[in-house]
C-alpha positions in Angstrom: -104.0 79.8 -2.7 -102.5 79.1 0.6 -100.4 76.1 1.7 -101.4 75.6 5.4 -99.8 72.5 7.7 -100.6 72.2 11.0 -99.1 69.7 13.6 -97.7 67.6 10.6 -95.6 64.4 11.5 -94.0 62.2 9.0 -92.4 58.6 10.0 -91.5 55.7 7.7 -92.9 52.4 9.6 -95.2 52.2 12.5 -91.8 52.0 14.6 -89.7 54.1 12.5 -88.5 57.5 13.7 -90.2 60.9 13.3 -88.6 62.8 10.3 -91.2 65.3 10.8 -92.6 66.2 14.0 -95.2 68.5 15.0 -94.3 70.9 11.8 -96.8 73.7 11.2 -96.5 76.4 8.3 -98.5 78.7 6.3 -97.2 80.3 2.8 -99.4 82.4 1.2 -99.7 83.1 -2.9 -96.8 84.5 -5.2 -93.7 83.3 -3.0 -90.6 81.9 -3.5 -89.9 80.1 -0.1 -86.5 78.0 0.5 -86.0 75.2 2.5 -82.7 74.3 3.9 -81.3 71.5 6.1 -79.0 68.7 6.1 -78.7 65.7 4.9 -81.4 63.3 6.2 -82.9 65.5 8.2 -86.8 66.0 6.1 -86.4 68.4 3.2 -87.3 66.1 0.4 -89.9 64.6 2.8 -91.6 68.0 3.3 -92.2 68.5 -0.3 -92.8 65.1 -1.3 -95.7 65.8 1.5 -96.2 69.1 -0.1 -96.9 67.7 -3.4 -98.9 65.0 -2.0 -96.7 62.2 -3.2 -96.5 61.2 0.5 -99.3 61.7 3.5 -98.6 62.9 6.6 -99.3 60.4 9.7 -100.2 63.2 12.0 -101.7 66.5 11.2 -103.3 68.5 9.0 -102.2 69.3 5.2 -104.2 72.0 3.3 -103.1 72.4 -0.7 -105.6 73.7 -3.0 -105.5 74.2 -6.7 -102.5 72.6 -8.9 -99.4 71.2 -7.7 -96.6 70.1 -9.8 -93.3 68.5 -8.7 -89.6 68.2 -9.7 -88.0 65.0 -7.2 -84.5 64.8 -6.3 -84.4 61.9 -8.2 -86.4 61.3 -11.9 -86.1 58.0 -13.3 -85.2 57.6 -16.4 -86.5 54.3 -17.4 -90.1 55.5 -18.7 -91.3 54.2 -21.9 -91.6 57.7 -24.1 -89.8 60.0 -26.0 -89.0 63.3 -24.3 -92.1 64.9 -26.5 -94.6 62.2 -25.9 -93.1 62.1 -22.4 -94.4 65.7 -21.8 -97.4 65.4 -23.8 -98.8 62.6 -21.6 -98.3 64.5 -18.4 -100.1 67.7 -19.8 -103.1 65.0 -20.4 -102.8 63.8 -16.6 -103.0 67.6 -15.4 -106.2 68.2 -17.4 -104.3 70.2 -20.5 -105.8 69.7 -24.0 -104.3 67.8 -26.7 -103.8 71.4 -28.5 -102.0 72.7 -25.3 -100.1 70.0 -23.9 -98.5 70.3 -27.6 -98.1 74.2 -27.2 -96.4 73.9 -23.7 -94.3 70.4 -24.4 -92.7 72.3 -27.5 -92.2 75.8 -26.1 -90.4 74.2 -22.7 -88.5 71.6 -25.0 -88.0 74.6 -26.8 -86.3 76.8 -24.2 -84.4 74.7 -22.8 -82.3 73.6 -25.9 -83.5 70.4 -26.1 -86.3 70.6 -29.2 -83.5 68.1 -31.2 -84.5 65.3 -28.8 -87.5 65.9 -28.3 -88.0 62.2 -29.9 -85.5 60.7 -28.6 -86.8 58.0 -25.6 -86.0 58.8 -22.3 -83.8 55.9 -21.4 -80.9 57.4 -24.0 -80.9 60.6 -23.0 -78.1 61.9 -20.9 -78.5 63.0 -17.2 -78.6 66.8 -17.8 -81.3 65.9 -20.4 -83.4 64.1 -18.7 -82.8 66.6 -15.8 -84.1 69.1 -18.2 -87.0 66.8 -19.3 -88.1 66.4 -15.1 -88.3 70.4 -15.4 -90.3 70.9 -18.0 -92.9 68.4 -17.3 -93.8 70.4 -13.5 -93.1 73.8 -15.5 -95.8 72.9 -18.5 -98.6 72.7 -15.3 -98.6 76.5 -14.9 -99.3 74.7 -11.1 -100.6 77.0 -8.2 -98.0 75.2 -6.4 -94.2 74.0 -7.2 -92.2 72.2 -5.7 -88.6 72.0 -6.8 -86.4 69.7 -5.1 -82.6 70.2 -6.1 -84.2 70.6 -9.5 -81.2 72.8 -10.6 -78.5 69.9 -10.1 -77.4 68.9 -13.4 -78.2 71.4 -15.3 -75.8 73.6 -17.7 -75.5 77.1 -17.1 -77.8 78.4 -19.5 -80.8 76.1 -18.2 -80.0 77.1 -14.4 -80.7 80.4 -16.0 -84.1 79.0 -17.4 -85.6 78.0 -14.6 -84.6 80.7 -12.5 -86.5 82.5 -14.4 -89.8 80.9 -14.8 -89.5 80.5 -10.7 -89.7 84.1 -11.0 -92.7 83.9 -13.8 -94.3 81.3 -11.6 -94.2 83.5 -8.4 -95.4 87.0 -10.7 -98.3 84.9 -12.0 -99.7 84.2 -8.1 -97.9 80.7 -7.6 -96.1 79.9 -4.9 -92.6 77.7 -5.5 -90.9 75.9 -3.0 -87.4 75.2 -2.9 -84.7 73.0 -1.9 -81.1 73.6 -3.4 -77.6 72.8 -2.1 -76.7 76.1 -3.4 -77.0 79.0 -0.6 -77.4 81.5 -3.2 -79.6 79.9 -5.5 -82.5 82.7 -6.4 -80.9 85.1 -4.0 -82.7 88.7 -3.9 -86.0 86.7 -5.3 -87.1 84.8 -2.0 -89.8 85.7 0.2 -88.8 83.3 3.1 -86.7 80.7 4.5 -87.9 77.6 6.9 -84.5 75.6 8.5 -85.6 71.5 8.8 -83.8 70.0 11.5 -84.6 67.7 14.2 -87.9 67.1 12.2 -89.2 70.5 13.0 -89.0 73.9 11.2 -87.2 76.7 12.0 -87.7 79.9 10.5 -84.2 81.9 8.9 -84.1 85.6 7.3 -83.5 85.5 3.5 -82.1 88.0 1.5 -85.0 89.7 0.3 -84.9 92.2 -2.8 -87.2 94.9 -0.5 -88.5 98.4 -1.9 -86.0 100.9 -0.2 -82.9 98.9 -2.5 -81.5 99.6 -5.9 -83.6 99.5 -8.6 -83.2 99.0 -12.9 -85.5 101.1 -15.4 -86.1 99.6 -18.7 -87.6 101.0 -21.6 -89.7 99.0 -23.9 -91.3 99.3 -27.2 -94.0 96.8 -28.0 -97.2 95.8 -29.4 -98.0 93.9 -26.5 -96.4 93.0 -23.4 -97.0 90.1 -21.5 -99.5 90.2 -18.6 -97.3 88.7 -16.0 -93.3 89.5 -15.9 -91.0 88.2 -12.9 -90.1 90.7 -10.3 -93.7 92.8 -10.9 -92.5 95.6 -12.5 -94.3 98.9 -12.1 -95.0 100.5 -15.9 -94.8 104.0 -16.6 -96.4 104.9 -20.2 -93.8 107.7 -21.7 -94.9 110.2 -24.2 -93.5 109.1 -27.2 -95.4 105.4 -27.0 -92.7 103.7 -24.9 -93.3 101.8 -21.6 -90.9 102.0 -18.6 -90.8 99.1 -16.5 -89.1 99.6 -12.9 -88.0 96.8 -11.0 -85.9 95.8 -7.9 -82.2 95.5 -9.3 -82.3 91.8 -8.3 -85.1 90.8 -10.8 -83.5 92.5 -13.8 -82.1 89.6 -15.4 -84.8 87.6 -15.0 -86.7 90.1 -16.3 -84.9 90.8 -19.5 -84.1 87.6 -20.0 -88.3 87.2 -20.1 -88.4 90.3 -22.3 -86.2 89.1 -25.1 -87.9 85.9 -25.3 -91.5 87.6 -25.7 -93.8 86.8 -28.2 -94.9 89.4 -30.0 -91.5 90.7 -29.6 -90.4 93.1 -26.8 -87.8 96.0 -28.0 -85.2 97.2 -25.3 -84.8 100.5 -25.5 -82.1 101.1 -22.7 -81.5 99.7 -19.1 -80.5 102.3 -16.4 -80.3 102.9 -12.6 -83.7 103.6 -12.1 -82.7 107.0 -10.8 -80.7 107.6 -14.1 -83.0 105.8 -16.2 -85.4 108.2 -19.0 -88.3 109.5 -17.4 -86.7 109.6 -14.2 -89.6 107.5 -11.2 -92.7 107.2 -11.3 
């Protein structure tokens, strides 16, 4: 799935000025791209045209497949429970009753908020509600997301969260979009960087986790590991029924962080320097 704009312009009014202008792009699967700009200057406008919520007046806008989106700004006000909240949206993105259950209790789940999970959305408190806005574009499994300061408000250990299902999200084949105040938000993980200002984009270099960098081995035991894990890890059989997973040294948190939350249950044998780790490379 490829996101393609082509001579995009956004205005607000049939006098208003241009916050977009002439703005082409193409991002293809399995990316985590950032945007960046400053204030005012068409970040939240890109995505909200990215998700669809707004159209472009000029241009071309090519999206296929899913799209799910976190806005700067989640109102709180909506007549449900965090639970029902969730389990409604599954319903609108096409999920069955049996899943949107499965995926509104394993998001509300992991990110510590199960015990309010029927508790209406007007009491809960902003970080809660923040957390709530997350899980409902996370429980799409989307071929696109689009995140737009999604982090702000969040404790620690839910930053921590969705970094790591941005990661999931990109290993799976989708592609995430970005915008955060914070320059090193997913640092090592992004594939590209687009500048917004004066209503065009610019591309900028990111700090890319690339092949010829440090690596982390990590030995596994398990009946079964999951399909997709963040950072794409190569796996090495050993002889004695373990698995060695090799990664770039950026994705290794995420990456054990996924591990330790696997069901059936993932066993970590050791974490190394891949050139120290057991059974030396691949």
């Amino acid at each position: 799935m490829t996101v393609r704009l082509a001579g995009v312009g956004k205005r607000y009014g049939r006098g208003g000025r241009w916050i977009l202008r002439d703005v082409a792009l193409a991002l293809p699967p399995g990316g985590i791209v950032r945007v960046e700009g400053a204030n005012g200057t068409g970040k939240s406008t890109l995505l909200k045209v990215l998700a669809g919520v707004e159209r472009a007046d000029r241009g071309t806008v090519e999206v296929a497949g899913r799209r799910a989106y976190v806005p700067e700004r989640f109102p709180p006000a909506l007549p449900f429970t965090a639970r029902d909240y969730l389990r409604q949206l599954a319903r609108v993105r096409g999920l069955s009753a049996g899943q949107g259950r499965r995926r509104a209790d394993h998001w509300l789940e992991r990110f510590g908020i199960a015990g309010y999970a029927d508790t209406p959305i007007g009491r809960l408190s902003k970080g809660t509600c923040q957390k709530v806005a997350v899980a409902q574009a996370l429980l799409a499994e989307a071929d696109l997301l689009l995140l737009d300061e999604a982090w702000t408000g969040l404790d620690r250990a839910a930053r921590g969260e969705l970094d790591a299902a941005v990661a999931e999200r990109a290993a799976a084949g989708g592609l995430v979009v970005f915008v955060d105040h914070d320059p090193g938000r997913l640092a090592g993980l992004t594939t590209a960087g687009h500048l917004v200002k004066d209503g065009t984009l610019h591309g900028i270099p990111v700090a890319a986790a690339g092949p010829d960098g440090p690596r982390t081995a990590i030995v596994v035991r398990a009946e079964r590991l999951p399909e997709h894990l963040p950072g794409n890890p190569g796996r090495t059989p050993l002889a004695d029924g373990a698995v060695r997973l090799e990664v770039a040294a950026a994705h290794s948190d995420t990456l054990l962080r996924r591990l330790l939350g696997s069901v059936p249950p993932v066993h970590v044998h050791s974490v190394a320097p891949a050139e120290h780790a057991e059974g030396g490379r691949p």
